[in-house]
Backbone bond lengths (Angstrom), bond angles and torsions (degrees), N, CA, C in turn:
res aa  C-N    CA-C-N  psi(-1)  N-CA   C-N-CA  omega(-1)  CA-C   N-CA-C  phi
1 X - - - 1.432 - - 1.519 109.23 -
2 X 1.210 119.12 131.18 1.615 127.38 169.75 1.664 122.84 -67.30
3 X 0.842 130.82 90.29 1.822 129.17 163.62 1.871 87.61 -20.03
4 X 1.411 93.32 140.07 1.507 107.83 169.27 1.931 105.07 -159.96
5 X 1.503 101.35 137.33 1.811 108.73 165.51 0.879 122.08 -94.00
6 X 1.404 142.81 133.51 1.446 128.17 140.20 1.552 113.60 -105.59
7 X 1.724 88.07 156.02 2.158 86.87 176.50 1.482 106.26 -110.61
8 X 1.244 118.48 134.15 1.295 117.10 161.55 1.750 106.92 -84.81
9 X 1.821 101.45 -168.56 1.241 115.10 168.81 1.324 137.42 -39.78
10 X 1.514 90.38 -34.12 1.708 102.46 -178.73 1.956 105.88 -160.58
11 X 1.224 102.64 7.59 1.175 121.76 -159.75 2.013 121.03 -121.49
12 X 1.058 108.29 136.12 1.968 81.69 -174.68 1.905 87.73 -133.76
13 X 1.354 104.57 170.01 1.209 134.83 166.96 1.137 139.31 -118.81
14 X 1.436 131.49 138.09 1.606 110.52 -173.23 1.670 89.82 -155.30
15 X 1.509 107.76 132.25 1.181 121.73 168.85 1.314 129.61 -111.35
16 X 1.249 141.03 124.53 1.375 156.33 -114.20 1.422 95.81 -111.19
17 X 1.430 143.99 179.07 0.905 152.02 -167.64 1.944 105.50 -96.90
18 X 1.601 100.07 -49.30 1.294 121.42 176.65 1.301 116.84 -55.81
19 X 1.740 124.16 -10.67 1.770 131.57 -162.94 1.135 113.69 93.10
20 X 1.580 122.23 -13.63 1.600 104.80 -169.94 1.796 109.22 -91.07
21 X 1.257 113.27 162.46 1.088 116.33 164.72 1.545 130.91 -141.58
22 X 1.392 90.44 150.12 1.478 123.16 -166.63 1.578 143.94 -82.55
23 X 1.342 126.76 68.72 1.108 109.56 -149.06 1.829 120.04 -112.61
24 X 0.876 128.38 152.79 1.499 126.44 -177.99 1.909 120.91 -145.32
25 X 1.363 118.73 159.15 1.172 136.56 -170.68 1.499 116.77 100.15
26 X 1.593 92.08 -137.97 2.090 88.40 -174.45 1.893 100.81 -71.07
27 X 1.431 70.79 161.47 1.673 90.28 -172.11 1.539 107.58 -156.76
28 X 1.182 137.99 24.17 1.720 144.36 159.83 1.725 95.09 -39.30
29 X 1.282 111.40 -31.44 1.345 97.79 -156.71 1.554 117.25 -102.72
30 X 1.684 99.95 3.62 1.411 111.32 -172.71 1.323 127.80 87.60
31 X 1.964 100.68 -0.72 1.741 115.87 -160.42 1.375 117.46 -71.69
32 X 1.798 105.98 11.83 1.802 108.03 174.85 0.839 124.86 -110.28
33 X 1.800 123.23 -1.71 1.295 159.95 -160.00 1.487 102.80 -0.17
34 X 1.514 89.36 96.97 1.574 131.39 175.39 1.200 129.88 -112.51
35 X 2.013 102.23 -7.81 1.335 108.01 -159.32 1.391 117.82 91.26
36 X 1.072 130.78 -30.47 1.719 147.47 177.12 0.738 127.14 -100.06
37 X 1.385 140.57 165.41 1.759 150.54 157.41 1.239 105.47 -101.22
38 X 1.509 139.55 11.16 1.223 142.62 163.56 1.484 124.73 -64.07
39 X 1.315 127.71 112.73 1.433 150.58 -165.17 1.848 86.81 -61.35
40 X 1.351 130.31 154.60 1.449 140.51 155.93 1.230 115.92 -140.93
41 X 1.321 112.49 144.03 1.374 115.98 -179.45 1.417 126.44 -109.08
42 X 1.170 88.83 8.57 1.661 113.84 -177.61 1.740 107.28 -129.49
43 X 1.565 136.82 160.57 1.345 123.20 179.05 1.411 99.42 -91.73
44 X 1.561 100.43 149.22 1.620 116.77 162.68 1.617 105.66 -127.04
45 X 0.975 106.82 -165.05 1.645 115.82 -159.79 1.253 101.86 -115.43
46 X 1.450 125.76 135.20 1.292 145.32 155.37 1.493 107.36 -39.72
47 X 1.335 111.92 135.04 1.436 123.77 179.83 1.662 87.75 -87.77
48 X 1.669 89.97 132.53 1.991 112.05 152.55 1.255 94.59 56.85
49 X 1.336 130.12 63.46 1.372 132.97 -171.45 1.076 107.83 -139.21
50 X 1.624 134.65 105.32 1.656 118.89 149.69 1.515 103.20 -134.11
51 X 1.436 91.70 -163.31 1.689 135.45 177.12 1.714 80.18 36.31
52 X 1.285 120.28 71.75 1.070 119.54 160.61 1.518 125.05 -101.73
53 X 1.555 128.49 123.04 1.553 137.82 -162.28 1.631 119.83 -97.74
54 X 1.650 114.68 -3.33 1.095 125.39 -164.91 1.540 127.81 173.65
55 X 1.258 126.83 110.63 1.404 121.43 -164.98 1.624 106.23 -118.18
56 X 1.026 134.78 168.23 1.647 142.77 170.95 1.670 108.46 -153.77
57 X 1.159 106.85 146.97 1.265 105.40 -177.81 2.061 107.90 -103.40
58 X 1.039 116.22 144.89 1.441 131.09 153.84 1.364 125.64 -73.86
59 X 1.231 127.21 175.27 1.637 124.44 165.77 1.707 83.16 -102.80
60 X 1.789 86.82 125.21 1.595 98.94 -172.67 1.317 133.42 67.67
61 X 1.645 122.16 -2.30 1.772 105.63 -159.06 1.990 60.30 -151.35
62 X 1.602 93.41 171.07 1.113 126.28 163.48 1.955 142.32 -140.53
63 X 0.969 138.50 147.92 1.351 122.20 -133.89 1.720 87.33 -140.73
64 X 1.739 106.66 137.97 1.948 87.35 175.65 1.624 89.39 -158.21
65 X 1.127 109.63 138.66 1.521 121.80 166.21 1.082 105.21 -79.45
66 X 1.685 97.18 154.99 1.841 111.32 -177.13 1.892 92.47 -114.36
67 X 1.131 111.53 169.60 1.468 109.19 165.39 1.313 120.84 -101.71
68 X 1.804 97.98 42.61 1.765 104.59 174.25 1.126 86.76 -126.81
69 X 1.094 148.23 11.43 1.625 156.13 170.41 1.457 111.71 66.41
70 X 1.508 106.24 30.91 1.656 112.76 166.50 1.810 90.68 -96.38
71 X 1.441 92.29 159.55 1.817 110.50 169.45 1.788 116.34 -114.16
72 X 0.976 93.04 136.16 1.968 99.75 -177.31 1.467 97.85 -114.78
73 X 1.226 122.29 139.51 1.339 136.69 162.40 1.728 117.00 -139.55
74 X 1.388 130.90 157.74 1.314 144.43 -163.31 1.294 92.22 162.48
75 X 2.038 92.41 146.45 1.409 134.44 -154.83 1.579 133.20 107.37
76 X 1.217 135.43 -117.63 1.351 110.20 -168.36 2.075 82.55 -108.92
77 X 1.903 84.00 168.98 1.844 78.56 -164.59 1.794 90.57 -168.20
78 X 1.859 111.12 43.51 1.474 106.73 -179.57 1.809 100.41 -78.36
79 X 1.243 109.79 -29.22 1.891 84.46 170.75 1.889 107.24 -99.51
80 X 0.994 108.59 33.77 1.648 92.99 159.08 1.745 91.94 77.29
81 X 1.519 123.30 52.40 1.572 114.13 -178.91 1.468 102.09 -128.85
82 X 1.811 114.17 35.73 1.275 123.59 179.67 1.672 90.26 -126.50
83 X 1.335 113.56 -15.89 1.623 113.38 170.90 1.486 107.37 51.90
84 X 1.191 127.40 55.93 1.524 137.44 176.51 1.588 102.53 -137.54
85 X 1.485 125.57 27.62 1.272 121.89 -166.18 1.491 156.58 5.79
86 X 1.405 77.34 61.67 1.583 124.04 -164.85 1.773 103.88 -121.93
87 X 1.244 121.40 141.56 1.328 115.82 143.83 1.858 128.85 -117.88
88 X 1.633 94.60 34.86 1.230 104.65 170.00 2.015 112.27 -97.15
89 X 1.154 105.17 151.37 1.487 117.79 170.87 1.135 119.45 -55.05
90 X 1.288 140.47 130.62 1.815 137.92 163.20 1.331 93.17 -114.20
91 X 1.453 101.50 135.64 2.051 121.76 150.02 1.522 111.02 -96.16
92 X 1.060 121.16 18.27 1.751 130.35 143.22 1.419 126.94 -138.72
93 X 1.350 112.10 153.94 1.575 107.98 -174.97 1.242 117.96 -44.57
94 X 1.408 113.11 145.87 1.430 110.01 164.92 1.738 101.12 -131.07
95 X 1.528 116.27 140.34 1.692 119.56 161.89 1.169 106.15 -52.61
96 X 1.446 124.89 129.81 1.600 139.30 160.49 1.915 79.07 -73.05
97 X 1.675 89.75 144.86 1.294 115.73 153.93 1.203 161.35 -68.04
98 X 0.980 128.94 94.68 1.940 152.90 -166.26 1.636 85.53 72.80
99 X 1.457 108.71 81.81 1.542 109.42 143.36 1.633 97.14 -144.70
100 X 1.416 75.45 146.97 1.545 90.93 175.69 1.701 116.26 -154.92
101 X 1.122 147.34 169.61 1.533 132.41 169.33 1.092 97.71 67.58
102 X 1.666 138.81 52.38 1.555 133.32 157.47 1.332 94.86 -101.13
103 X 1.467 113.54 149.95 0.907 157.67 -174.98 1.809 116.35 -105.40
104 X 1.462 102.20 -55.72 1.585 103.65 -165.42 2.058 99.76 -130.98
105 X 1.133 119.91 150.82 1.610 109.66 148.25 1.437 113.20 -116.93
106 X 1.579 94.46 -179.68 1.711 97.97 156.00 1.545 87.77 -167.31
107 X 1.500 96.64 170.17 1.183 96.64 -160.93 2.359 86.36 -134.71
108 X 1.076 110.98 153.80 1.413 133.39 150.67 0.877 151.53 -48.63
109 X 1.193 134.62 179.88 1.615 137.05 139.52 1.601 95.99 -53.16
110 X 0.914 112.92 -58.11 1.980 139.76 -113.49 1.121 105.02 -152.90
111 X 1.399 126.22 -39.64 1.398 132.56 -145.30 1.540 109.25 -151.52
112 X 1.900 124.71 145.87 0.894 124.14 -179.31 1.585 123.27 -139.13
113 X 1.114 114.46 175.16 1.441 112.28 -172.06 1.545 111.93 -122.48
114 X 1.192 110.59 179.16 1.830 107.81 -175.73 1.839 88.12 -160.39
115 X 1.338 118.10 140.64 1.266 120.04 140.53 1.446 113.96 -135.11
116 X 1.775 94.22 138.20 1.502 107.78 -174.72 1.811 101.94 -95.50
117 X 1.214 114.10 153.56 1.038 142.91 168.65 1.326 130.61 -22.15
118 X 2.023 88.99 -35.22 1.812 90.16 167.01 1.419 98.05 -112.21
119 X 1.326 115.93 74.59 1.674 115.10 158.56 1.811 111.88 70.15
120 X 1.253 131.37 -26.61 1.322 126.22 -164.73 1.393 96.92 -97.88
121 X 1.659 99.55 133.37 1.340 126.20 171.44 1.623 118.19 -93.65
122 X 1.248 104.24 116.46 1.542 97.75 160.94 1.568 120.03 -122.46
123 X 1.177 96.80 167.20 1.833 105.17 -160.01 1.832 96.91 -116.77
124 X 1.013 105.36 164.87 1.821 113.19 158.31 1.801 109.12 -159.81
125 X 1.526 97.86 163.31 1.671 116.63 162.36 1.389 108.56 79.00
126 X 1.056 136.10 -110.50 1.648 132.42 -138.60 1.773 105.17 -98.04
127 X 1.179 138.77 117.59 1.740 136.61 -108.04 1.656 85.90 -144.56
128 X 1.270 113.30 -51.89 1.486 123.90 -151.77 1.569 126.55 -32.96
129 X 1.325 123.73 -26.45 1.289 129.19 154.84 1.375 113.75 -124.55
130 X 1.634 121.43 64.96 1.451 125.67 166.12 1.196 108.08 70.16
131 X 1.333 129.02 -9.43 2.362 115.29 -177.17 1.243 97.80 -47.89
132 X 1.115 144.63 -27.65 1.693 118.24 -165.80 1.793 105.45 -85.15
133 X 1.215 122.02 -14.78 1.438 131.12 156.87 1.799 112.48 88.94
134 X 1.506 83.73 0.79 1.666 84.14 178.90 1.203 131.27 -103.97
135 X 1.736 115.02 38.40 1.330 118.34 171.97 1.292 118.57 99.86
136 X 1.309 120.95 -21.31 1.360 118.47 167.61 2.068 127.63 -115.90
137 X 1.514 105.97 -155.46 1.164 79.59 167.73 0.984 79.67 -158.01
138 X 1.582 133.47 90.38 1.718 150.50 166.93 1.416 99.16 -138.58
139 X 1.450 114.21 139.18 1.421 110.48 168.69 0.857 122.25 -86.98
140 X 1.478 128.07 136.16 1.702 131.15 156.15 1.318 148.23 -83.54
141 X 1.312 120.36 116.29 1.351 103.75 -158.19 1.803 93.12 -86.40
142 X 0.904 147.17 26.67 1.629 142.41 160.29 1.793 94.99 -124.36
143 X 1.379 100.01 148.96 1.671 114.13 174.94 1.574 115.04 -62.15
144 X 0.876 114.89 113.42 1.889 128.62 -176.32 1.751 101.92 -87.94
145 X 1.136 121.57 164.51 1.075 139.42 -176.67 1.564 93.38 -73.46
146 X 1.184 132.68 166.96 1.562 143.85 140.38 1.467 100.96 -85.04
147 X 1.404 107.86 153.40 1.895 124.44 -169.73 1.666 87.72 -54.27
148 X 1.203 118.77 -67.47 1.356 115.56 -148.90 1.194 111.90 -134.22
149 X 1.738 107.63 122.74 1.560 121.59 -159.09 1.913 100.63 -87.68
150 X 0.804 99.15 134.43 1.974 101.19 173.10 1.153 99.21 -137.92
151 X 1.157 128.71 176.52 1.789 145.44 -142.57 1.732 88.43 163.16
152 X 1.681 125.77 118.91 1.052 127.88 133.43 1.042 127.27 -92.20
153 X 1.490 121.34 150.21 1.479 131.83 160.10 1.442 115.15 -154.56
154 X 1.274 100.85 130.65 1.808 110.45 -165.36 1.085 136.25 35.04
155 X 1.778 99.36 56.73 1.365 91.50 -173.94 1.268 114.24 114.34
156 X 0.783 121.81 -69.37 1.785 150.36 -151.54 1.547 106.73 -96.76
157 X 1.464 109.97 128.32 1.801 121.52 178.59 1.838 79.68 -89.70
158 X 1.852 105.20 144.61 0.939 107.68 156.94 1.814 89.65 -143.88
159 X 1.287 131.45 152.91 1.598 137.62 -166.75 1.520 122.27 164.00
160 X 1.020 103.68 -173.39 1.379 99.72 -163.77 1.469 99.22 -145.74
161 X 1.745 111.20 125.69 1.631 97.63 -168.93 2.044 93.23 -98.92
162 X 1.681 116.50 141.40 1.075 134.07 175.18 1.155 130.02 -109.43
163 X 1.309 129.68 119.19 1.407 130.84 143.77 1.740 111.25 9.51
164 X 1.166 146.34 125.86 1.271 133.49 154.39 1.148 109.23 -96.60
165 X 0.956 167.43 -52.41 1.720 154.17 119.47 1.742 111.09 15.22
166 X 1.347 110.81 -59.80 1.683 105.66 178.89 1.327 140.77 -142.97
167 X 1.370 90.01 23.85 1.434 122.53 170.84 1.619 113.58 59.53
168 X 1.039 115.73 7.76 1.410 141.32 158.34 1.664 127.07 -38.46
169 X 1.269 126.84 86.23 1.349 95.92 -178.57 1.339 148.56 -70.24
170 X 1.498 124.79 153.95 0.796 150.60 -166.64 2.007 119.94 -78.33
171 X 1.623 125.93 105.15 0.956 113.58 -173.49 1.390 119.30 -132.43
172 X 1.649 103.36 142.61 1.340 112.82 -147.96 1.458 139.47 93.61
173 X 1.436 100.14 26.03 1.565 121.78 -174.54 1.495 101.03 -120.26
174 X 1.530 101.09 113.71 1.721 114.27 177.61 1.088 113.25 -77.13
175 X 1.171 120.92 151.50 1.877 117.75 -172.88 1.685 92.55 -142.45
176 X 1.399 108.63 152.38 1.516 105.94 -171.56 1.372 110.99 -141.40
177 X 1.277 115.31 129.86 2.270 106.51 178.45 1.042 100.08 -121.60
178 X 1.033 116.07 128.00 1.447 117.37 172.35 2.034 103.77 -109.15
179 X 1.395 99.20 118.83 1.362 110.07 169.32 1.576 124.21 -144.02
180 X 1.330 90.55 143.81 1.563 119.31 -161.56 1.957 111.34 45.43
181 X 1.508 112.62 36.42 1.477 113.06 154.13 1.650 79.27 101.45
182 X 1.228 135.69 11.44 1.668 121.38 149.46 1.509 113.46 -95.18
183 X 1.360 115.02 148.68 1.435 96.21 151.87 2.066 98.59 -126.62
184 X 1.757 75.85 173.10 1.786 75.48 -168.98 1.780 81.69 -143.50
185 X 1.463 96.10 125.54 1.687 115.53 173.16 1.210 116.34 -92.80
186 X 1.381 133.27 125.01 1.464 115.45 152.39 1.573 107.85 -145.48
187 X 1.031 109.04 162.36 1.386 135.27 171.18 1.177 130.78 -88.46
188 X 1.734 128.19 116.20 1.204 120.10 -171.90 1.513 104.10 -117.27
């Protein structure tokens, strides 16, 4: 596993070689999850935290992959960007809800992302100009699909376009890639 930082707003992260992680500065919001709202100026350790593969920071909240491809987040969470469908604050991790099979995060202002393993992106929390990508502009405090799932491989778009309302697919929607000066249309 690679040591990796992220900086938040006022806040930073650092993950250890061993999985654990490390976090220091403001903390009103619980975003070092220590159990406390106590600010540090030095790093301490994430409460109930391992085999962690990847962390990102939020403004205020913080976001960390496990290497079971669930995501934990704790700290501030008024639009639902701790994805545990809650809009209360945690100062320790909490599992966002029915994810599993991520692959990648990122994290927001407000709002965050997840991709799982088979190509589908989902988003959660702070909505107000479309970031969660699924068609509306309400926030969610559980991870929503993104409008439109894609998966490359060699070249080639292969996906499935969905409903963002009901995840339902969608038929009769052409999708087009154009690579290296071809394009190739089809219809699903």
């Amino acid at each position: 596993m690679n040591p990796q930082v992220s900086a938040g707003g006022f806040h930073s992260l650092a993950l250890k070689p061993d999985g654990t992680v490390w976090a220091w500065g403001r903390n009103d919001f619980g975003q070092l999850g220590n159990g406390t709202t106590n600010s540090s100026a030095i790093p301490i350790q994430t409460s109930n935290l391992s085999d962690v593969i990847a962390i990102n920071c939020g403004w205020f909240y913080s976001v960390a992959l496990k290497s079971d491809g669930t995501v934990w987040t704790w700290g501030r969470n008024d639009f639902g960007q701790l994805g545990n469908g809650t809009t209360s604050n945690s100062p320790t991790p909490v599992q966002v809800n029915n994810l599993s099979g991520v692959i990648a995060i990122g994290a927001g202002g407000f709002h965050c992302l997840a991709l799982r393993s088979n190509g589908v992106v989902l988003a959660w929390g702070r909505n107000d100009f479309g970031q969660l990508g699924n068609g509306t502009t309400s926030d969610s405090t559980v991870p929503v699909q993104v409008f439109i799932d894609l998966s490359i491989r060699a070249g080639n778009v292969t996906g499935r376009v969905t409903d963002a309302q009901t995840g339902t697919g969608i038929n009769g929607v052409t999708m087009t890639l154009n690579t290296g000066g071809t394009a190739t249309t089809s219809t699903v």
